[in-house]
MITIRO-146158 format. One record per residue: residue in three letters; x, y, z of N, C-alpha, C in turn. Coordinates in Angstrom, 1 decimal. Layout:
res;nu;nv;nw;cau;cav;caw;cu;cv;cw
ALA;X;Y;Z;X;Y;Z;X;Y;Z
...
This chain:
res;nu;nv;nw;cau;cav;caw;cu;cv;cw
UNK;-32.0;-28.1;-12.1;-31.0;-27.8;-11.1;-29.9;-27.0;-11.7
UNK;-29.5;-25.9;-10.6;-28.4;-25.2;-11.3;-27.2;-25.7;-10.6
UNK;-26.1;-26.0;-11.7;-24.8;-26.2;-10.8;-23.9;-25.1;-11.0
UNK;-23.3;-24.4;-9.8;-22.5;-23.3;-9.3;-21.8;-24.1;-8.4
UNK;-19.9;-23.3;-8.3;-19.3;-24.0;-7.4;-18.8;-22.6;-6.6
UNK;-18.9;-23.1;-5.2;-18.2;-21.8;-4.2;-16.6;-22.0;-4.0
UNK;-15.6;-21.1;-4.0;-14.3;-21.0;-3.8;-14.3;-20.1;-2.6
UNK;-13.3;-21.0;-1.4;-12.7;-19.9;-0.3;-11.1;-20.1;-0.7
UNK;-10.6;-19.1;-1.2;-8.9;-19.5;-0.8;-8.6;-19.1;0.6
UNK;-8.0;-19.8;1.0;-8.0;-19.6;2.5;-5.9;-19.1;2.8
UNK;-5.6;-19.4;3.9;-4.3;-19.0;4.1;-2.9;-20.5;4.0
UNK;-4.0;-21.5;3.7;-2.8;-22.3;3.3;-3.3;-23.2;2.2
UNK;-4.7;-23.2;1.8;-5.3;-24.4;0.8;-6.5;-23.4;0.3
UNK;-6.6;-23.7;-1.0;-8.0;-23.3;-1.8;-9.2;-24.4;-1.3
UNK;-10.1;-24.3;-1.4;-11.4;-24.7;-0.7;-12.3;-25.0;-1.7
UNK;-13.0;-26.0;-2.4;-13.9;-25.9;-3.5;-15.4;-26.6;-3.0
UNK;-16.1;-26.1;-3.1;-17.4;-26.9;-3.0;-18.5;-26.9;-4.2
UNK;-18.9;-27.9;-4.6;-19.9;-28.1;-5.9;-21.6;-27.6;-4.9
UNK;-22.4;-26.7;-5.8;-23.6;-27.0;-4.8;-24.4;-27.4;-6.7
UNK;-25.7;-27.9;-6.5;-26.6;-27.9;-7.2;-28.1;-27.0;-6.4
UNK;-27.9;-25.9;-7.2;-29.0;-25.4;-6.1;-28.9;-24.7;-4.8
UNK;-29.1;-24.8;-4.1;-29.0;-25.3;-2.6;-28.2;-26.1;-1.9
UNK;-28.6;-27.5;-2.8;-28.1;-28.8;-2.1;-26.2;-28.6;-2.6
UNK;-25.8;-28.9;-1.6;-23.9;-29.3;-1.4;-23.6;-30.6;-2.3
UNK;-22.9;-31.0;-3.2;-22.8;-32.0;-3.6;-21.4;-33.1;-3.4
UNK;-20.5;-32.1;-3.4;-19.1;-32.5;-3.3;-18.3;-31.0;-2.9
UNK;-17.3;-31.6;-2.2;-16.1;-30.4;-1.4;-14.6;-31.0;-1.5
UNK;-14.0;-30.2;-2.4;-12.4;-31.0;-2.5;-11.2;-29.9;-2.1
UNK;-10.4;-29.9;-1.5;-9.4;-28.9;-1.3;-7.9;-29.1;-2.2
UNK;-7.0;-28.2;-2.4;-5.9;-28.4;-2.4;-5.1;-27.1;-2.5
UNK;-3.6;-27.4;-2.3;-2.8;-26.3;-2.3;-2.7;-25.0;-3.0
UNK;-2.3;-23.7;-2.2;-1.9;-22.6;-3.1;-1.4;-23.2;-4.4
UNK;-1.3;-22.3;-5.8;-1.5;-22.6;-7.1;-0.1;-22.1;-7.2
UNK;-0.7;-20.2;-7.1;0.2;-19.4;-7.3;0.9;-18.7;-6.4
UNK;2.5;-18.1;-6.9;3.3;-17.7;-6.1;4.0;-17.1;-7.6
UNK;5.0;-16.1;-6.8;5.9;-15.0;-7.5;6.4;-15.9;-8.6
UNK;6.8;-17.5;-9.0;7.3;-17.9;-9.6;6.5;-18.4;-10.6
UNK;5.2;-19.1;-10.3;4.3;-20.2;-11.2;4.0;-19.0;-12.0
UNK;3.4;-19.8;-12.8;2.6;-18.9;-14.2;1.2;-18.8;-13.4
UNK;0.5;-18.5;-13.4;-1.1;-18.2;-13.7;-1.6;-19.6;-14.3
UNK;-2.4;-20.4;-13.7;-3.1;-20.9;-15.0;-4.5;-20.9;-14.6
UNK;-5.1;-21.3;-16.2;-6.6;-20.7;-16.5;-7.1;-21.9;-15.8
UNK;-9.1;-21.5;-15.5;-9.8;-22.2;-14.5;-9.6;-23.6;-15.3
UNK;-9.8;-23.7;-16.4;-9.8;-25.0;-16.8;-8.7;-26.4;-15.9
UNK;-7.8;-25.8;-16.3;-7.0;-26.1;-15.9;-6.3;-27.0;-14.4
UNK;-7.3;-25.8;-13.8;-6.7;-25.8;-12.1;-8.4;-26.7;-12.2
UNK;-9.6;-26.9;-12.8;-10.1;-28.2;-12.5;-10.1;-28.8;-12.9
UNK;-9.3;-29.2;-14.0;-9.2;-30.6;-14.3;-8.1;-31.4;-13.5
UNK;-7.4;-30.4;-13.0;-5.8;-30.8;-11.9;-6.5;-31.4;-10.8
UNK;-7.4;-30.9;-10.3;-8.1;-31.2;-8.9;-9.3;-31.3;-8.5
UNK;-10.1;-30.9;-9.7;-11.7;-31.1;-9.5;-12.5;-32.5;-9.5
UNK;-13.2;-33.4;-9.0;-13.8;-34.5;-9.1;-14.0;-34.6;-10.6
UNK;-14.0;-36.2;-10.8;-14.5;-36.2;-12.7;-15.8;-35.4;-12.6
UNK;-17.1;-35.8;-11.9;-18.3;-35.4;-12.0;-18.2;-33.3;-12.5
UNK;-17.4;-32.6;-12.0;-17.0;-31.4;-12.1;-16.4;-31.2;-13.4
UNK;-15.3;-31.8;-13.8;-14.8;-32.1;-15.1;-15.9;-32.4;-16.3
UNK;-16.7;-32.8;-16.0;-17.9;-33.4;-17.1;-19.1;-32.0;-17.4
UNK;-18.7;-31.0;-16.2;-19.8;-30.3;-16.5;-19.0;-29.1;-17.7
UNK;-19.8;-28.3;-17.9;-19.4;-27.3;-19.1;-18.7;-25.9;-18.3
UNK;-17.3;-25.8;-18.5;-16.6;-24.8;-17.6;-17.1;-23.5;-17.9
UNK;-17.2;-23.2;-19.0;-17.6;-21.8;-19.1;-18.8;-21.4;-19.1
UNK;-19.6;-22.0;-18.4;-20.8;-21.3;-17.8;-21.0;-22.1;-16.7
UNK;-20.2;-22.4;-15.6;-20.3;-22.7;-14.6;-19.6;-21.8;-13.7
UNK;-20.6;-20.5;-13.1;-20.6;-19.4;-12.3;-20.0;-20.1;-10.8
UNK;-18.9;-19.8;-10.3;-18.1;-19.6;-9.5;-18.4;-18.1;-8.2
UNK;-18.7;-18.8;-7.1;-18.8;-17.6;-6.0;-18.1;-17.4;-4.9
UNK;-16.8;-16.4;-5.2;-15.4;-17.0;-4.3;-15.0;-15.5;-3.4
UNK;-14.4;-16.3;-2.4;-14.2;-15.5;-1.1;-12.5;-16.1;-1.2
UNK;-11.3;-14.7;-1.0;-10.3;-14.7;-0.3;-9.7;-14.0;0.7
UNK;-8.9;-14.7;1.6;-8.2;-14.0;2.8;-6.6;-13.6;1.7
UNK;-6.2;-14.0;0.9;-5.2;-14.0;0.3;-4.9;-13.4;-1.0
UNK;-4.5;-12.0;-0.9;-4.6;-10.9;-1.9;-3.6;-11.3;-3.3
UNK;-2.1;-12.0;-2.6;-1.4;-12.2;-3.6;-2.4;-13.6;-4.7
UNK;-3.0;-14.9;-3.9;-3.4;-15.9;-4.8;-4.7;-15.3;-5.5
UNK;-5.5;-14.7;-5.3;-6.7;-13.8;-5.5;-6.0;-12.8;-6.9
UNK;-4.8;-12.3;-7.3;-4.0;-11.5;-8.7;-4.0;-12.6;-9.4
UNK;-4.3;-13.5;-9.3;-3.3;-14.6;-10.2;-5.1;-14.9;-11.2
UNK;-6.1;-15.0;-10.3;-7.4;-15.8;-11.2;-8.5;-14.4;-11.2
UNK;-8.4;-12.6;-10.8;-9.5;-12.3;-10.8;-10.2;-11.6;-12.0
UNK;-8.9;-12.1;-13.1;-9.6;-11.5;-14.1;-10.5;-12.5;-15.1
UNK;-10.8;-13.8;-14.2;-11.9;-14.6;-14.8;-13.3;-14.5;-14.9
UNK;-14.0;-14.1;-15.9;-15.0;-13.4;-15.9;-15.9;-14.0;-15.1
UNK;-16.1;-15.5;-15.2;-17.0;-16.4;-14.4;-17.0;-16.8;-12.6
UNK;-16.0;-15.9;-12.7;-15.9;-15.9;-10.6;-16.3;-14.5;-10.2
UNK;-17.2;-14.8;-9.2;-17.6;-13.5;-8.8;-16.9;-13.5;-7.1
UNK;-16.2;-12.5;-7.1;-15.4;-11.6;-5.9;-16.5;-11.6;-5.0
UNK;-16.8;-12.0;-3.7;-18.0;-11.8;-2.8;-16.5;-11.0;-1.6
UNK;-16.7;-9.3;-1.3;-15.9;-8.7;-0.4;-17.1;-8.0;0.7
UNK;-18.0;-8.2;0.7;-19.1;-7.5;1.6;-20.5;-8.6;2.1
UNK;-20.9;-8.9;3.2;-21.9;-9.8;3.3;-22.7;-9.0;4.6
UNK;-24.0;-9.7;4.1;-24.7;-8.4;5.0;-25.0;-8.8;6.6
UNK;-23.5;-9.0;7.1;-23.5;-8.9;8.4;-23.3;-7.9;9.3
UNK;-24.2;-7.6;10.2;-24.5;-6.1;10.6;-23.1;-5.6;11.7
UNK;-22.0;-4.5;11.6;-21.5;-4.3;13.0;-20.6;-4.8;13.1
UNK;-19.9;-5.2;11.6;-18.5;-5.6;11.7;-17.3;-4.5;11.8
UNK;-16.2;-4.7;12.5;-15.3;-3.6;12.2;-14.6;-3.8;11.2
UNK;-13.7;-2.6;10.6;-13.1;-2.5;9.0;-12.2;-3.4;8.8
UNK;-11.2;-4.3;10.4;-10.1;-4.6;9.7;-10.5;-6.4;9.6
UNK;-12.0;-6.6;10.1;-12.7;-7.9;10.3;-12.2;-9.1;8.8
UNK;-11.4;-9.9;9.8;-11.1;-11.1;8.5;-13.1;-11.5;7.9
UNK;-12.7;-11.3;6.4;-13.9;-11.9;5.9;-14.3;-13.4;5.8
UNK;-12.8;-14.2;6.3;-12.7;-15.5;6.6;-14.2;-16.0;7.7
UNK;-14.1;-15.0;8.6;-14.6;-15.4;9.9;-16.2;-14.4;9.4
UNK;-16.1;-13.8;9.0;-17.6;-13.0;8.4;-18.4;-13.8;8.2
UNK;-17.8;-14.4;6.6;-18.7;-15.6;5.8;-19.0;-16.6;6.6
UNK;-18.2;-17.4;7.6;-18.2;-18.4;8.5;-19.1;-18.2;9.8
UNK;-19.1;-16.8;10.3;-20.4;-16.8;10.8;-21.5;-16.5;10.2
UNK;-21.8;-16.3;8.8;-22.9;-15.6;8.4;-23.2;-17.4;8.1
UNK;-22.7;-18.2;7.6;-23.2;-19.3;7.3;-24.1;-20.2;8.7
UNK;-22.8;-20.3;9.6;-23.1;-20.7;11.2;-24.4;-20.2;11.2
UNK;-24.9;-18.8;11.3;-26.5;-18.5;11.8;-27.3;-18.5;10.5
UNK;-27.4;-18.7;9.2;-28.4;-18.8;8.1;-28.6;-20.4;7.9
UNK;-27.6;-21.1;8.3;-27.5;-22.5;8.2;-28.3;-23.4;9.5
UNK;-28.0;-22.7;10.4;-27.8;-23.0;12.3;-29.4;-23.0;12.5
UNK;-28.9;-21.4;13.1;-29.6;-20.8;13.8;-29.1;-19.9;14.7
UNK;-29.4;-18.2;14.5;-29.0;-17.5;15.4;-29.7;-17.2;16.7
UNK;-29.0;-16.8;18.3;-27.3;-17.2;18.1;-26.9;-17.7;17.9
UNK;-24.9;-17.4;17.4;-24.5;-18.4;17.1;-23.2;-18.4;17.8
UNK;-22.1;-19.5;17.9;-20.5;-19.5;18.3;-20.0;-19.9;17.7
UNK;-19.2;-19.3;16.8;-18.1;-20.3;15.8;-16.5;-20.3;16.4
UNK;-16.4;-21.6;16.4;-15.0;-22.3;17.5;-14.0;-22.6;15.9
UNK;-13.6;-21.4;15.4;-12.6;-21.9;14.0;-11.3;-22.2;14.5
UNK;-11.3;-23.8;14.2;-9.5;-24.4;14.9;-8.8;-24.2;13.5
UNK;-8.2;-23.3;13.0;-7.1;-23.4;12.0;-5.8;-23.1;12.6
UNK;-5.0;-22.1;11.1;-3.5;-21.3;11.9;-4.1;-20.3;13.2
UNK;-5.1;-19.5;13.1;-5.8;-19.1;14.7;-6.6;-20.4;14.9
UNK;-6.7;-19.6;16.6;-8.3;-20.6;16.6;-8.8;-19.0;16.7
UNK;-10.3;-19.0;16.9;-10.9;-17.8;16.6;-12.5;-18.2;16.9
UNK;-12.7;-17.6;17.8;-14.0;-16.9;18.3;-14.8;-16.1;18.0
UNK;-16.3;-16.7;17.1;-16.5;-15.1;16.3;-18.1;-15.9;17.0
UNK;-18.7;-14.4;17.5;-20.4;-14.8;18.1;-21.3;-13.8;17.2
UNK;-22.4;-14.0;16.9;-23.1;-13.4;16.6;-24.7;-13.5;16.8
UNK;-25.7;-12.6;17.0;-27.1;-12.6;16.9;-28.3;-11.6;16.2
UNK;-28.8;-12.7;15.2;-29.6;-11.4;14.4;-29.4;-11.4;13.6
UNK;-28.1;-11.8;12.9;-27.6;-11.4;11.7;-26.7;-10.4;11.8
UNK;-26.3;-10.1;13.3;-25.1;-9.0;13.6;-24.3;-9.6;14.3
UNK;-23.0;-9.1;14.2;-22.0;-9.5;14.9;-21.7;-9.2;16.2
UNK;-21.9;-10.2;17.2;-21.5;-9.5;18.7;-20.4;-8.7;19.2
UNK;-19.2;-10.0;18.8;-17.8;-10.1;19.2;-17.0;-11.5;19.4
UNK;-15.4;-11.0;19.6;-15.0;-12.6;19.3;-13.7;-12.0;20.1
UNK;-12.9;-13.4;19.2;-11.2;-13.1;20.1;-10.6;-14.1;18.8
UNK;-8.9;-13.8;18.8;-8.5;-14.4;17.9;-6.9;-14.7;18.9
UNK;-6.5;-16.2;18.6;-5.4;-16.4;19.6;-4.7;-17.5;18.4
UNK;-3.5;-18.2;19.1;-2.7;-19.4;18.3;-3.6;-20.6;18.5
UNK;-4.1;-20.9;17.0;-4.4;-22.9;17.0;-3.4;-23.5;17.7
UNK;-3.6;-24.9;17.5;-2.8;-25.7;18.3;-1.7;-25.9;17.4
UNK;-1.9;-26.4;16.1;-0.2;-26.1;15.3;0.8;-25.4;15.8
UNK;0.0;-23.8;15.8;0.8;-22.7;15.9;1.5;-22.7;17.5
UNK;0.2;-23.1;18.0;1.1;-23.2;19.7;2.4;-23.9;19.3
UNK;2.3;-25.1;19.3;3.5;-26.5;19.0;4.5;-25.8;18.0
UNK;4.2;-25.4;17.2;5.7;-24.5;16.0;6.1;-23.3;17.0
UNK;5.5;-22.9;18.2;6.1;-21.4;18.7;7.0;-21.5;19.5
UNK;6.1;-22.7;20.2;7.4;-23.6;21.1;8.5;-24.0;20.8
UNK;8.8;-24.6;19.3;10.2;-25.4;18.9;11.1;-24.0;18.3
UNK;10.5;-23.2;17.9;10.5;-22.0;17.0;11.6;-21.1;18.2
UNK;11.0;-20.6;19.1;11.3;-19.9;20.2;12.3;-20.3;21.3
UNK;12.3;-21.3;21.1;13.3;-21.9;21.7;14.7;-23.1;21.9
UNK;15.8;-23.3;22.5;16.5;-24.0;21.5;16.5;-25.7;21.6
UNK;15.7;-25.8;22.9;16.0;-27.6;22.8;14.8;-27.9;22.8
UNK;13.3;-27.4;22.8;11.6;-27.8;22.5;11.7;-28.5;21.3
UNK;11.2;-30.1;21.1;11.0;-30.0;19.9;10.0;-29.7;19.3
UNK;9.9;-30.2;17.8;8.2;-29.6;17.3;7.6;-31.1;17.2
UNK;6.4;-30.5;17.1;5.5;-31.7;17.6;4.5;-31.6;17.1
UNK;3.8;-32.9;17.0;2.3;-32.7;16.2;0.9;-32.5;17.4
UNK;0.1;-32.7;17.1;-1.3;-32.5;17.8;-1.3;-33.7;18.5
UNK;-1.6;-34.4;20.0;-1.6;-35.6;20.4;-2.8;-36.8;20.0
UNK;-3.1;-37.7;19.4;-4.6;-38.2;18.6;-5.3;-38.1;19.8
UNK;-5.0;-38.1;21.2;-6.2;-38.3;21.8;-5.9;-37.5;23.4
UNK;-6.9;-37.2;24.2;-6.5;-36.7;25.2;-5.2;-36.8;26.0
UNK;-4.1;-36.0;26.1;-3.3;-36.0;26.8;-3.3;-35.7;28.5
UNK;-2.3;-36.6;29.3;-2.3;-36.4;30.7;-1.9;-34.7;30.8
UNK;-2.7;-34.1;32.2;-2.0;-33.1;32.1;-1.0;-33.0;33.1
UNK;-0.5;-34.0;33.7;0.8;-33.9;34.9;1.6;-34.9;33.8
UNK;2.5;-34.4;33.0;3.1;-35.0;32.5;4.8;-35.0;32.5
UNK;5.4;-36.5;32.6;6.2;-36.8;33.3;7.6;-36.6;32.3
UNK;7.9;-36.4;30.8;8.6;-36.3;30.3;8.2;-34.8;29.0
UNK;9.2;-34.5;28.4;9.0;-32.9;27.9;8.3;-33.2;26.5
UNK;7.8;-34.4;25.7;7.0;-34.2;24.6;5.5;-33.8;25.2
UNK;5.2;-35.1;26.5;3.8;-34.9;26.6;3.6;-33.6;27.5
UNK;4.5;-33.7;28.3;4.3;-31.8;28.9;4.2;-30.8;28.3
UNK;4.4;-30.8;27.2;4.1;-29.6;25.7;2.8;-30.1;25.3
UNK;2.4;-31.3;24.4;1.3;-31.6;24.5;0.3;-31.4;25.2
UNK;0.4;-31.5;26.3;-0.7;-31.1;27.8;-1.2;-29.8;28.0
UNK;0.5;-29.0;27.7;0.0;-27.5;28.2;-0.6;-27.0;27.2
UNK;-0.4;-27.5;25.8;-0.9;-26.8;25.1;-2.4;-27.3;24.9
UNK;-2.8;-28.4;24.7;-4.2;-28.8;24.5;-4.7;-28.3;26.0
UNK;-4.9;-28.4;27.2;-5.4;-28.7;28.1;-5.8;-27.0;28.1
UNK;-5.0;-26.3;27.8;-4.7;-25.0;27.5;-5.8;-24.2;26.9
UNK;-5.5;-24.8;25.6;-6.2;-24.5;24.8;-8.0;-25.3;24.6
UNK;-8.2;-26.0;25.2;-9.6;-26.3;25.6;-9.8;-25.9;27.0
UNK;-9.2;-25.1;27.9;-9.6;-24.5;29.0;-10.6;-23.5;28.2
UNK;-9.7;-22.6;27.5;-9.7;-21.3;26.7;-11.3;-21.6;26.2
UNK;-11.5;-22.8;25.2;-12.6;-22.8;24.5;-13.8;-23.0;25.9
UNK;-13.8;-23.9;26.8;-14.8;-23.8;27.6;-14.9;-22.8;28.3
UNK;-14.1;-21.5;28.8;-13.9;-20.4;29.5;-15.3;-19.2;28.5
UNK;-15.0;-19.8;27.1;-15.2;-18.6;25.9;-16.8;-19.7;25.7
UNK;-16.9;-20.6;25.5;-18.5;-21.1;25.5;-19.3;-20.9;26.6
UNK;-18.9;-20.7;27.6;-19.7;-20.7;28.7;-19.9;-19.4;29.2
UNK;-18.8;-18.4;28.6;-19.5;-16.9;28.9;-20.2;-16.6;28.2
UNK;-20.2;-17.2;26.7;-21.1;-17.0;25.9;-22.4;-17.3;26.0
UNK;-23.0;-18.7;26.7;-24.0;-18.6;27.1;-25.0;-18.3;28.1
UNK;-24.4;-17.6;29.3;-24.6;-17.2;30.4;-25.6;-15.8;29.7
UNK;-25.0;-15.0;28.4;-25.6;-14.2;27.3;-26.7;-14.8;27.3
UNK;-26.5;-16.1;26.3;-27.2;-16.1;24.9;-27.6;-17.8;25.4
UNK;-28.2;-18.4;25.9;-28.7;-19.7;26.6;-29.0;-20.3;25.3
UNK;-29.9;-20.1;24.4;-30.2;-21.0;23.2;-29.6;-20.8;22.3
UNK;-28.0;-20.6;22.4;-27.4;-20.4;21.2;-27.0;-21.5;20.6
UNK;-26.4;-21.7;18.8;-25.9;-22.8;18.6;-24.6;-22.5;18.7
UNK;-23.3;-23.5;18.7;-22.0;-23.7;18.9;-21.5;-24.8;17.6
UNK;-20.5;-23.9;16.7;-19.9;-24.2;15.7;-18.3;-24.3;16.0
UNK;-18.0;-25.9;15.9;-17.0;-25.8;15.7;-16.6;-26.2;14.0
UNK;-15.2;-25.3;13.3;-15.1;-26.1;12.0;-13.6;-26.1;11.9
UNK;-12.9;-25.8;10.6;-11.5;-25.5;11.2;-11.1;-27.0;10.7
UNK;-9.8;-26.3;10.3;-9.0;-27.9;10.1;-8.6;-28.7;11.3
UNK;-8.7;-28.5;12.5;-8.6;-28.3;14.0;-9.4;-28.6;14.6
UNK;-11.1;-28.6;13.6;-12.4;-28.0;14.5;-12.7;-29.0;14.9
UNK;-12.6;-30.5;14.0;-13.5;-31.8;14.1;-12.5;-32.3;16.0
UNK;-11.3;-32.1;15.5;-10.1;-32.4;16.6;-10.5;-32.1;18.1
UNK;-10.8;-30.7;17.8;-10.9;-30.1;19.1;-12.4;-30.1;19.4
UNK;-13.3;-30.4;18.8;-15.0;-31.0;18.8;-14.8;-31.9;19.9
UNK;-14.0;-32.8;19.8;-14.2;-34.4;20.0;-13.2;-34.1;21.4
UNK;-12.0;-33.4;21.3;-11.5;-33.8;22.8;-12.3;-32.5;23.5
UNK;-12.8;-31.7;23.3;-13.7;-30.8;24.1;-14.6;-31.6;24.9
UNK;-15.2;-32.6;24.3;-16.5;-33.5;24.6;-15.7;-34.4;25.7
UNK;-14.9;-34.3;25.5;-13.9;-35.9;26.2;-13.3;-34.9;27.6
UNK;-13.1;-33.8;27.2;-12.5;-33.2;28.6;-13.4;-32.6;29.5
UNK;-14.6;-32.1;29.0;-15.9;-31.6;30.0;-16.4;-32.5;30.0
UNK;-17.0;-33.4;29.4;-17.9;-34.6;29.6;-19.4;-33.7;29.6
UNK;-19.5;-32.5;28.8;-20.4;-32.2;28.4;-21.9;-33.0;28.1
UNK;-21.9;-34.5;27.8;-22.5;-35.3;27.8;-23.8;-35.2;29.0
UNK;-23.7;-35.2;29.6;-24.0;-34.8;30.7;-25.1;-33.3;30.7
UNK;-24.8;-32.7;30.0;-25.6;-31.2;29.6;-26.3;-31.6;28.4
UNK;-27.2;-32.6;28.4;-27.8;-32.6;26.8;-28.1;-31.8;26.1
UNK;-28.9;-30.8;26.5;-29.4;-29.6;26.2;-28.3;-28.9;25.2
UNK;-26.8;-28.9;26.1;-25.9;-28.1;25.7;-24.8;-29.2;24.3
UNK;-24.9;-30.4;24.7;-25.1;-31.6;23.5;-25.8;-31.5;21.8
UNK;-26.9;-31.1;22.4;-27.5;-30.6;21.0;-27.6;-29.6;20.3
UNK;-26.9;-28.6;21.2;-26.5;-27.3;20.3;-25.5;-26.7;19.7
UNK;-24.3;-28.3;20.0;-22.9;-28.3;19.8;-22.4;-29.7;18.3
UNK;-21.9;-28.7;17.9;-21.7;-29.6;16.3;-20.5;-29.4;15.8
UNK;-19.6;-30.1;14.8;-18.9;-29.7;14.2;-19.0;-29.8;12.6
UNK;-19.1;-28.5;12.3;-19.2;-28.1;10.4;-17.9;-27.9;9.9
UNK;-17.4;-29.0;8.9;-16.4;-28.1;8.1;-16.5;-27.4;6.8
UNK;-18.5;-27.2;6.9;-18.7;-26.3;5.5;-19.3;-24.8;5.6
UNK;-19.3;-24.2;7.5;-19.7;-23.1;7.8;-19.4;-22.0;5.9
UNK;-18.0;-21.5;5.9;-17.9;-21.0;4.6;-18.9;-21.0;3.4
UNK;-18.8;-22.4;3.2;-19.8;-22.8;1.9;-21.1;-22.2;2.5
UNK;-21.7;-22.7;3.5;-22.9;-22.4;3.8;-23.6;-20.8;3.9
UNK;-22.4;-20.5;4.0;-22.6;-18.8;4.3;-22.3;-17.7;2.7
UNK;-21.6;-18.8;1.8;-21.6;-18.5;0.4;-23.0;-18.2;-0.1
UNK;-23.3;-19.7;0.1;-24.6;-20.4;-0.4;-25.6;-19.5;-0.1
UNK;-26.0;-19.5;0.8;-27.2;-18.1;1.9;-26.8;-17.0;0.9
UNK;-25.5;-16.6;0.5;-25.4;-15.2;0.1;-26.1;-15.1;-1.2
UNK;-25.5;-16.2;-2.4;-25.9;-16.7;-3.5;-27.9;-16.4;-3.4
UNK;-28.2;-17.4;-2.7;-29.4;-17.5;-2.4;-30.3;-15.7;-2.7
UNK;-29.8;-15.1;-1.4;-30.8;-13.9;-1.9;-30.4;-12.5;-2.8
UNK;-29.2;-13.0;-3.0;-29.1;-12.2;-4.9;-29.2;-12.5;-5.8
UNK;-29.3;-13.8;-6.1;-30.6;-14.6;-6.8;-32.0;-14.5;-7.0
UNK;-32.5;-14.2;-5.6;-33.6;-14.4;-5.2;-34.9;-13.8;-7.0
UNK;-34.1;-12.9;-7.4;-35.1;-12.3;-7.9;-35.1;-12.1;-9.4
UNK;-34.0;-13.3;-9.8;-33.4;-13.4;-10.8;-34.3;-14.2;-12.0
């Protein structure tokens, strides 16, 4: 068994997943490293800071790293490490130039992992709509997660306060100004996602539906609670939530440039 670890730095947390092989073994996240002020430090380093012991036990310098960034400044700080390989191209067909590779890798994983079609529902700082079939990219949409809704509101104005995500379905005739922010924005924003699933498969009838996203599992569960989708088995079983779309779509990549190795 070979052990290789995949890296997404993403826009607010680095992303790590151990695979052996194929198989996933462990996934640990934690904060940006670097900024204009920190020093740089070496991989060692930043895993023994935050990597599982089992990670720590293996031998660092020949443990091949396969890393994806949305974040150009954290990406100067580690790319002259010989043992991470930069993945900036994946062979998804019919992307445009200014296409986050965030959402590239995360559908290429969604349909090599899934099954194409596919819908990936990424609840982060966006939420974000990315469809694909074939191995090509159809099209998508990119709008405010729910954080971002709730900071735009306190942000933009002077007596809204800020507020977190509600744990559980909120009323939408709501009688005082926290849950009437709560309401408009969730009720809102799962309108949006049923509006965007259901045109999607009026298309594509056997498609699978990814939700992942720090958001994703969140907005999985009250999606189910506010359509009562239950009721659509069919459409039940082809709705899931992954929070390792990325890795999976690393992994696939790894896989057939390997292939021949």
């Amino acid at each position: 068994m070979i052990d290789w670890l995949a890296l997404v730095i993403g826009n607010t947390r680095w992303h790590w997943a151990w695979f052996q092989d194929d198989h996933l073994q462990h996934v640990w996240h934690h904060e940006h490293l670097v900024n204009s002020q920190t020093p740089t430090p070496d991989l060692s380093s930043i895993l023994a800071a935050h990597a599982p012991s089992q990670i720590r036990l293996l031998p660092i310098e020949s443990l091949n790293i396969w890393a994806v960034s949305v974040v150009p400044s954290q990406t100067r700080g580690v790319e002259h490490i010989s043992t991470i390989r930069w993945l900036r191209h994946f062979p998804l067909e019919k992307v445009y130039p200014t296409m986050g590779l965030d959402r590239i890798v995360t559908l290429w994983g969604a349909g090599q992992h899934y099954s194409w079609p596919t819908l990936v529902i990424d609840g982060g700082t966006a939420l974000t709509f990315t469809a694909g079939d074939a191995g090509t990219f159809v099209g998508g949409a990119i709008l405010l997660g729910v954080r971002s809704h709730l900071a735009a509101l306190h942000h933009y104005t002077a007596a809204l306060p800020h507020l977190s995500p509600p744990p559980h379905l909120p009323t939408r005739w709501a009688q005082d100004t926290p849950s009437a922010i709560q309401g408009g924005v969730i009720h809102t924003i799962l309108a949006s996602i049923h509006e965007f699933i259901h045109s999607w498969i009026s298309q594509y009838p056997d498609t699978s539906i990814l939700f992942t996203g720090g958001d994703g599992e969140y907005l999985h569960r009250l999606y189910l609670a506010q359509y009562q989708i239950q009721q659509n088995q069919a459409l039940v079983n082809r709705t899931w939530f992954d929070p390792n779309l990325m890795f999976w779509g690393i992994s696939a990549y790894r896989k057939e440039e390997t292939r021949e190795l």
